[in-house]
C-alpha positions in Angstrom: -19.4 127.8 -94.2 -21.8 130.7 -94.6 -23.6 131.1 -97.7 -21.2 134.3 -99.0 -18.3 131.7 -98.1 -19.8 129.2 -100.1 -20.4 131.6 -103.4 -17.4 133.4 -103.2 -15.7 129.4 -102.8 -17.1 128.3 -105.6 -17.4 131.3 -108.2 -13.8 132.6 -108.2 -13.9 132.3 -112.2 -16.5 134.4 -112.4 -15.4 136.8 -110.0 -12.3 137.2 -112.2 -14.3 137.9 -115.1 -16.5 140.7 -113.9 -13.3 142.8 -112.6 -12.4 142.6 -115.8 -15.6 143.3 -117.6 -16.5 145.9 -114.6 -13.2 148.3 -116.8 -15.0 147.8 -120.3 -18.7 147.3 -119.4 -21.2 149.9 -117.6 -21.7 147.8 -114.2 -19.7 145.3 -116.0 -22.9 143.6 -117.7 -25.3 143.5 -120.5 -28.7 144.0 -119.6 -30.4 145.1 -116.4 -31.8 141.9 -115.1 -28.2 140.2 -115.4 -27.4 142.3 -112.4 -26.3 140.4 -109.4 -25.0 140.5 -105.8 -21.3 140.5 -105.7 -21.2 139.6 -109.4 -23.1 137.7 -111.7 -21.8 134.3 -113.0 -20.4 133.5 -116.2 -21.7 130.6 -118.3 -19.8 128.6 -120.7 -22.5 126.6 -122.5 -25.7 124.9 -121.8 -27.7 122.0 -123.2 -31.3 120.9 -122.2 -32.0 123.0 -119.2 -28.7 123.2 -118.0 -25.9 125.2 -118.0 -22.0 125.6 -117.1 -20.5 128.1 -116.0 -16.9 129.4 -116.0 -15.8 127.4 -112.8 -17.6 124.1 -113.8 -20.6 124.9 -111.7 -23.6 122.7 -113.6 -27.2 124.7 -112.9 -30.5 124.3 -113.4 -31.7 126.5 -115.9 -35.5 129.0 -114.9 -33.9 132.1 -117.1 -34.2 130.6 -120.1 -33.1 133.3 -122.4 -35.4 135.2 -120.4 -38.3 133.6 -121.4 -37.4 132.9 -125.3 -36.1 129.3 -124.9 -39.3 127.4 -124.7 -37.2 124.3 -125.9 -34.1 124.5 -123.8 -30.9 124.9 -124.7 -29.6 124.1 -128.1 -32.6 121.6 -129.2 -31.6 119.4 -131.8 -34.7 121.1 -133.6 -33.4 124.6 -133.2 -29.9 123.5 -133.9 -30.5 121.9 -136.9 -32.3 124.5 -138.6 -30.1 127.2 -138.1 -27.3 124.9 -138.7 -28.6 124.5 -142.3 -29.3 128.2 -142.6 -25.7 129.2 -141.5 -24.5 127.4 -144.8 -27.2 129.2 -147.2 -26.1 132.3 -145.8 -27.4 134.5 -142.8 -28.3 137.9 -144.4 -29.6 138.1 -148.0 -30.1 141.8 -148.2 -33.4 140.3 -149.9 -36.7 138.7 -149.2 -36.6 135.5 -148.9 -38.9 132.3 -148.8 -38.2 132.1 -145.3 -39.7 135.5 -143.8 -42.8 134.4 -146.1 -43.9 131.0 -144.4 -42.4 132.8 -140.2 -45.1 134.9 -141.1 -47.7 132.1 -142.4 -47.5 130.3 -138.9 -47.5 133.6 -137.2 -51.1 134.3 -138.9 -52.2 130.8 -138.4 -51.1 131.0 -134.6 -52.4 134.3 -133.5 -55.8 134.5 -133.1 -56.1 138.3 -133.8 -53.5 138.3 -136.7 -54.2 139.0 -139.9 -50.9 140.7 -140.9 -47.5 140.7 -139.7 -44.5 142.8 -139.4 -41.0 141.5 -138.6 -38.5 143.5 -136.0 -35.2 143.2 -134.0 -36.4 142.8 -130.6 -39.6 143.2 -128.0 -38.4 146.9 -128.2 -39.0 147.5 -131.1 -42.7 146.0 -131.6 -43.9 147.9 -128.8 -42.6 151.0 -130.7 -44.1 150.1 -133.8 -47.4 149.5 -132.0 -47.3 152.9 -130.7 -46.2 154.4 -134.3 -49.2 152.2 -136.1 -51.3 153.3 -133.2 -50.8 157.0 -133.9 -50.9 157.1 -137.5 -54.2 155.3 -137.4 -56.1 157.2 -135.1 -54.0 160.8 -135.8 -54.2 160.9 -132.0 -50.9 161.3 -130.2 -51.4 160.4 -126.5 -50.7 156.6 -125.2 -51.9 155.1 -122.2 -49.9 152.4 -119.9 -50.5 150.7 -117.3 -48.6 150.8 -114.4 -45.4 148.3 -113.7 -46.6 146.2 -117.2 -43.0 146.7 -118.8 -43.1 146.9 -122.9 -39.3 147.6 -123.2 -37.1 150.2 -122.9 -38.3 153.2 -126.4 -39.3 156.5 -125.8 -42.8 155.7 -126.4 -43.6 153.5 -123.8 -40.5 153.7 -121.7 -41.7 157.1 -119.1 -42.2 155.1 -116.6 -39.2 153.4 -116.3 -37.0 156.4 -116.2 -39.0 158.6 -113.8 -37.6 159.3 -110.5 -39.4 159.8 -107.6 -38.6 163.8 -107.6 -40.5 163.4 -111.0 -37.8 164.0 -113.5 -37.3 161.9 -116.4 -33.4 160.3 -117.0 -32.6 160.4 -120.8 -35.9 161.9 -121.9 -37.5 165.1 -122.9 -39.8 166.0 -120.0 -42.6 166.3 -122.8 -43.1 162.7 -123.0 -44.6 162.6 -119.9 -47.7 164.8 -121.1 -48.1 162.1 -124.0 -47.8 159.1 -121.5 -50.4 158.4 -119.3 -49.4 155.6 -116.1 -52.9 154.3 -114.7 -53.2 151.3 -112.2 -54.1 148.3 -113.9 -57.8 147.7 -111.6 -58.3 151.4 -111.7 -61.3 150.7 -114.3 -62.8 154.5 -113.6 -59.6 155.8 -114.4 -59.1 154.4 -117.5 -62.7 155.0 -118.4 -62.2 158.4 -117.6 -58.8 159.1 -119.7 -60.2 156.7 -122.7 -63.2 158.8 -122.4 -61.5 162.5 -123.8 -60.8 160.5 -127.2 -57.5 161.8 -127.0 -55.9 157.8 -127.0 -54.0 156.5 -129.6 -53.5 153.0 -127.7 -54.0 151.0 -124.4 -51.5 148.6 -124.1 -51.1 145.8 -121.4 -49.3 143.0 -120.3 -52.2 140.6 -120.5 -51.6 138.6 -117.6 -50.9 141.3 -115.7 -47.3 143.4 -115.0 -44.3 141.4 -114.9 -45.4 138.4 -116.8 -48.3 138.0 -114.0 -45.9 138.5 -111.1 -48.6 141.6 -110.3 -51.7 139.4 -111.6 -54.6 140.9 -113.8 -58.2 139.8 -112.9 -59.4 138.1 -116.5 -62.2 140.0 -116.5 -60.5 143.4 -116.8 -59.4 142.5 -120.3 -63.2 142.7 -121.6 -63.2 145.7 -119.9 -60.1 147.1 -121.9 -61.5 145.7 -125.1 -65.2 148.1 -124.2 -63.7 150.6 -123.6 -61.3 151.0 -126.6 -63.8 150.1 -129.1 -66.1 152.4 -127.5 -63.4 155.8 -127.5 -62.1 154.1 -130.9 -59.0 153.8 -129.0 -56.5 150.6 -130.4 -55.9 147.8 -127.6 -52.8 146.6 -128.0 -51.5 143.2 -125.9 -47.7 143.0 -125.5 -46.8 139.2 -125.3 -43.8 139.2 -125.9 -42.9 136.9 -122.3 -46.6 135.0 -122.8 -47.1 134.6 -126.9 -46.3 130.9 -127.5 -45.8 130.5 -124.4 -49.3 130.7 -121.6 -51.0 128.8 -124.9 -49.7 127.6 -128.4 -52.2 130.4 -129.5 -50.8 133.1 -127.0 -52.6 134.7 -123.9 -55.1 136.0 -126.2 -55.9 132.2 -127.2 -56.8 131.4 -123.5 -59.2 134.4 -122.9 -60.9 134.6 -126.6 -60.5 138.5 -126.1 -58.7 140.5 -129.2 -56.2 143.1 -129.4 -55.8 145.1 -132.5 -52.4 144.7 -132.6 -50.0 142.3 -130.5 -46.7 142.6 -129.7 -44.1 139.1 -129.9 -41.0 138.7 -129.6 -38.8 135.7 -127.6 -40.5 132.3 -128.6 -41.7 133.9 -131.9 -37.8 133.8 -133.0 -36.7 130.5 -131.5 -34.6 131.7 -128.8 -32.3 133.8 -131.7 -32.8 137.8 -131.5 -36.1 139.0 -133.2 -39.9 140.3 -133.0 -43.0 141.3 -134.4 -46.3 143.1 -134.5 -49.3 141.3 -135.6 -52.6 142.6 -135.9 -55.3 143.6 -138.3 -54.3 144.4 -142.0 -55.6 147.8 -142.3 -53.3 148.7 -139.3 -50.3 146.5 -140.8 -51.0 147.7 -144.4 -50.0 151.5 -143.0 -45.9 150.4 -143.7 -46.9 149.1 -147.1 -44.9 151.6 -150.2 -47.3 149.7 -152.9 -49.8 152.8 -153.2 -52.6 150.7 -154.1 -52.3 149.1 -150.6 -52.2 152.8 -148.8 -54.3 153.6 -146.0 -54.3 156.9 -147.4 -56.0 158.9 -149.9 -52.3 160.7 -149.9 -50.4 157.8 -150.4 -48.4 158.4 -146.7 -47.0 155.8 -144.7 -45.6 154.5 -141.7 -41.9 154.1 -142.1 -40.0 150.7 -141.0 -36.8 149.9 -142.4 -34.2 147.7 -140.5 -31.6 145.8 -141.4 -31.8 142.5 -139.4 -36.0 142.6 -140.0 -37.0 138.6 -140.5 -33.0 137.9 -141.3 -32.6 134.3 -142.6 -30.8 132.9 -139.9 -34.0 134.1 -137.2 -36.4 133.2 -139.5 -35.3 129.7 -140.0 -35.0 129.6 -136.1 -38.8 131.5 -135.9 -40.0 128.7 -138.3 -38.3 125.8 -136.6 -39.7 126.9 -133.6 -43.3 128.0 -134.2 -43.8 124.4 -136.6 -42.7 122.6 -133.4 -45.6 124.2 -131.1 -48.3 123.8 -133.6 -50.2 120.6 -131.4 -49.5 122.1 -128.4 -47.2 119.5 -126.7 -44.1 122.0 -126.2 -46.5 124.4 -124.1 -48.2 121.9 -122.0 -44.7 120.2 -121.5 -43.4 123.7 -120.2 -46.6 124.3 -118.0 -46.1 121.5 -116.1 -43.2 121.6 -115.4 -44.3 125.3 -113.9 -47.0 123.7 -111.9 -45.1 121.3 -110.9 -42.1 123.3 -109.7 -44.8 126.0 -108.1 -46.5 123.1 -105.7 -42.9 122.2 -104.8 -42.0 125.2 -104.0 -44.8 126.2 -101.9 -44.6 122.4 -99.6 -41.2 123.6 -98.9 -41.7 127.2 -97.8 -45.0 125.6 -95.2 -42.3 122.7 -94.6 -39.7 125.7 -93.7 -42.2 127.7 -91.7 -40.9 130.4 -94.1 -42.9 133.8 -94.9 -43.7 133.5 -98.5 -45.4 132.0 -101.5 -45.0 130.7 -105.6 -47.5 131.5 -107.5 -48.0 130.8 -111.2 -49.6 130.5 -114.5 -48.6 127.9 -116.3 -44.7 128.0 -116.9 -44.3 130.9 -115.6 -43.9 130.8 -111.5 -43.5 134.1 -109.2 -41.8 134.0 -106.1 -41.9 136.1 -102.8 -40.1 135.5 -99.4 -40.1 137.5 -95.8 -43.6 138.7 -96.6 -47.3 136.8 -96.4 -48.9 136.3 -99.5 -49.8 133.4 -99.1 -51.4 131.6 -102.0 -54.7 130.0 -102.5 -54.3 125.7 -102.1 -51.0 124.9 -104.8 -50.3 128.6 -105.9 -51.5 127.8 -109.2 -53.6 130.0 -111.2 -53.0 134.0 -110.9 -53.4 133.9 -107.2 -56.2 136.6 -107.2 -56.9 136.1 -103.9 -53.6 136.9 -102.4 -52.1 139.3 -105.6 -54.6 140.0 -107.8 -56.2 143.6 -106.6 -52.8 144.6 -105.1 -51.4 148.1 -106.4 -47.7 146.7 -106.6 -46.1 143.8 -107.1 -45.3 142.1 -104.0 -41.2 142.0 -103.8 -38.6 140.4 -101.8 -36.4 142.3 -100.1 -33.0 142.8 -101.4 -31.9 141.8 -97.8 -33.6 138.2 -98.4 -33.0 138.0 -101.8 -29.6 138.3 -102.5 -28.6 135.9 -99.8 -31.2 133.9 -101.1 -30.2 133.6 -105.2 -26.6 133.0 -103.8 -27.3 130.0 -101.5 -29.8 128.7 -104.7 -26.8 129.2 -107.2 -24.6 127.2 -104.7 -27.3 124.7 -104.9 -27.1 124.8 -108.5 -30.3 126.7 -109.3 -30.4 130.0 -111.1 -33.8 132.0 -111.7 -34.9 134.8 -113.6 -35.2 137.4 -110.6 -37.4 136.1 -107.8 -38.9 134.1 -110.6 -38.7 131.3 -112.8 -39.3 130.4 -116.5 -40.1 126.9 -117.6 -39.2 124.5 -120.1 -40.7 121.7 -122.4 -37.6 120.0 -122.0 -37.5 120.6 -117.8 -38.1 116.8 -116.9 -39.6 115.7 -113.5 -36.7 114.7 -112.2 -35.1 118.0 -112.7 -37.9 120.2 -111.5 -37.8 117.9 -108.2 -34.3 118.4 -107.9 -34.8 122.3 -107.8 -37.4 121.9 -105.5 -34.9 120.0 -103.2 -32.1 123.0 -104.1 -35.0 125.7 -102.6 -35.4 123.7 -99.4 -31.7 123.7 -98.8 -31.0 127.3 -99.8 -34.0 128.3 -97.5 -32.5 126.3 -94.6 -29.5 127.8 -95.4 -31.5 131.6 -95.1 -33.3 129.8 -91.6 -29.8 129.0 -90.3 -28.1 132.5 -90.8 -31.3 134.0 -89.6 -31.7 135.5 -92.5 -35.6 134.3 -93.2 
């Protein structure tokens, strides 16, 4: 049975589902990244770091809520607390005590935080950033660098909509002249754009684009931090994928460099849907209505309603979550796992004879087949010497990986793209059984000459 035999066999549920969701849903799906080749299966329920889906298939769970479920799948301590919540009620229309000690641990937790604001998503901190940014500085222009994503607003969001003839999908073309795309090593460049004093904000991906899948040399991020203070330009660090999650004290906790503002989103609300932006009180203080606490002589302010801002029901999940990471254990449970997986992975593709490497930080573990880039002993680390100064991120051909994430699926895998996302509560045992399922879906690639 070839591997499309094999999917197709075994997913028929799922197929069923997307025809049908295909007539009441754009590309019958939900988000981007939940694209897949036929269709994209249909999960029931999880538990742990595994999931169900619709024709009884158990899997092995790297999504993770893309990234935001650094305890699994309905944790006891998760469950609980927004159990209890539920039967207090899940929208006050008020403050509550809740939102007050989130934001406590939040302070206590980021090392740059002095202040915080709550939000809906990731989205929506990066645009606040950008808004904060601007009305700080009274400069309008933003610079990004190129592949790190921030979500999917209008101020950060150029380069995602850009085709190659240069036109911009959805968006006035005049966004383009306030959004500047620079490569993330080009250090001239940015010195050079920085330099007009016509910044706002530099913003980055602090491991690099894609959660470190195109990984940033450490030393770049003094660099950044120079240069802003120098132009009087803000730096703001988006870790939204890597706050809570590279370090119990986020990215910024490992390098001892500090943003002025930082993005969070994911983790920071226990899996449940929610964000923030964090950062000095000065910049924060801008949204304050109390005029004594004004930035300006003026009494004008930054503007930030939302209905579902710190909720109760997130908030209890937010505090459940970020009270459970305080010592640490959570994130060094989840980064081994990532290590772990990441050797694995790499033994099987020299075992294979297979094109390809893993590469990793922490719980967070990159994957490319069909092309050398071969990492440096285990894969662990950024992989510098194979990724680091490279101008793209190094892909997988749709060719490979469709075939690919079907066989793995069959083999009861399912990853987040060509990478994966790590637990705390991914045991041994299940990260060796994954590494078996990649052997057997690349010998199922080796045998249909695929890889």
């Amino acid at each position: 049975m070839t591997i499309d035999e094999r999917f197709l066999e075994t997913h028929a549920g799922s197929a069923a589902l997307h025809a049908e969701a295909a007539r009441l849903l754009p590309g019958g799906i939900t988000h981007d990244i939940r694209h897949f080749e036929p269709f994209p299966i249909y999960v029931e329920r999880a538990a742990g770091c595994r999931k169900w889906d619709v024709d009884g298939n158990e899997i092995i769970d790297f999504v993770m809520g893309h990234g935001a479920l650094l305890y699994g799948h309905a944790h006891p301590l998760l469950v609980d607390a927004v159990t209890a919540q539920i039967q207090r009620g899940t929208h006050y229309g008020a403050s509550h005590p809740g939102e007050v000690e989130w934001a406590r641990l939040v302070v206590e937790l980021v090392p740059s935080a002095e202040k915080v604001r709550f939000v809906g998503s990731g989205t929506e901190a990066t645009m606040m950033a950008a808004r904060l940014a601007r009305s700080a500085t009274g400069r309008t222009k933003l610079l990004k660098l190129r592949e790190h994503f921030h979500g999917w607003n209008d101020s950060w969001g150029v380069e995602l909509v850009t085709q190659p003839s240069g036109e911009l999908v959805g968006l006035p073309r005049e966004l383009a002249e306030v959004v500047t795309v620079v490569d993330q090593h080009d250090e001239a460049a940015i010195e050079a754009e920085l330099a007009t004093g016509e910044y706002a904000a530099l913003i980055c991906e602090p491991g690099g684009a894609h959660w470190g899948a195109l990984p940033l040399e450490p030393a770049m991020l003094g660099a950044y931090r120079s240069m802003t203070e120098s132009t009087g330009t803000l730096l703001i660090f988006d870790e939204v994928v890597t706050g809570f999650r590279a370090s119990e004290h986020c990215y910024q906790g490992l390098t001892g460099v500090m943003p002025d503002l930082t993005t969070l989103a994911k983790i920071v609300a226990g899996g449940l849907p929610g964000g923030a932006v964090a950062g000095r009180a000065a910049l924060l203080d801008q949204i304050a209505i109390t005029p004594s606490a004004a930035p300006r002589p003026d009494g004008t302010r930054v503007l930030h309603p939302g209905t579902f801002n710190a909720n109760p029901l997130t908030a209890a999940a937010g505090v459940a979550a970020l009270r459970g990471l305080q010592d640490g254990a959570p994130v060094q449970a989840a980064t081994a796992a990532g290590e772990r997986l990441c050797r694995g992975w790499n033994e099987a593709i020299r075992s294979a004879e297979a094109p390809g490497a893993a590469y990793c930080q922490g719980s967070m573990v990159h994957l490319v087949l069909g092309e050398d880039v071969p990492p440096p002993g285990d894969g662990l680390g950024w992989n510098f010497a194979a990724a680091g100064r490279r101008l793209t991120t190094p892909r997988t051909r749709p060719a490979i990986e469709w075939p690919f994430r079907r066989a793995l699926l069959s083999h009861g895998v399912d990853l987040m793209g060509m990478g994966a996302l790590a637990s705390a509560v991914h045991s041994d045992g299940d990260v060796d059984q994954a590494i078996e399922a990649f052997s057997g879906a690349l010998g199922d690639l080796r045998r249909e000459s695929i890889l």
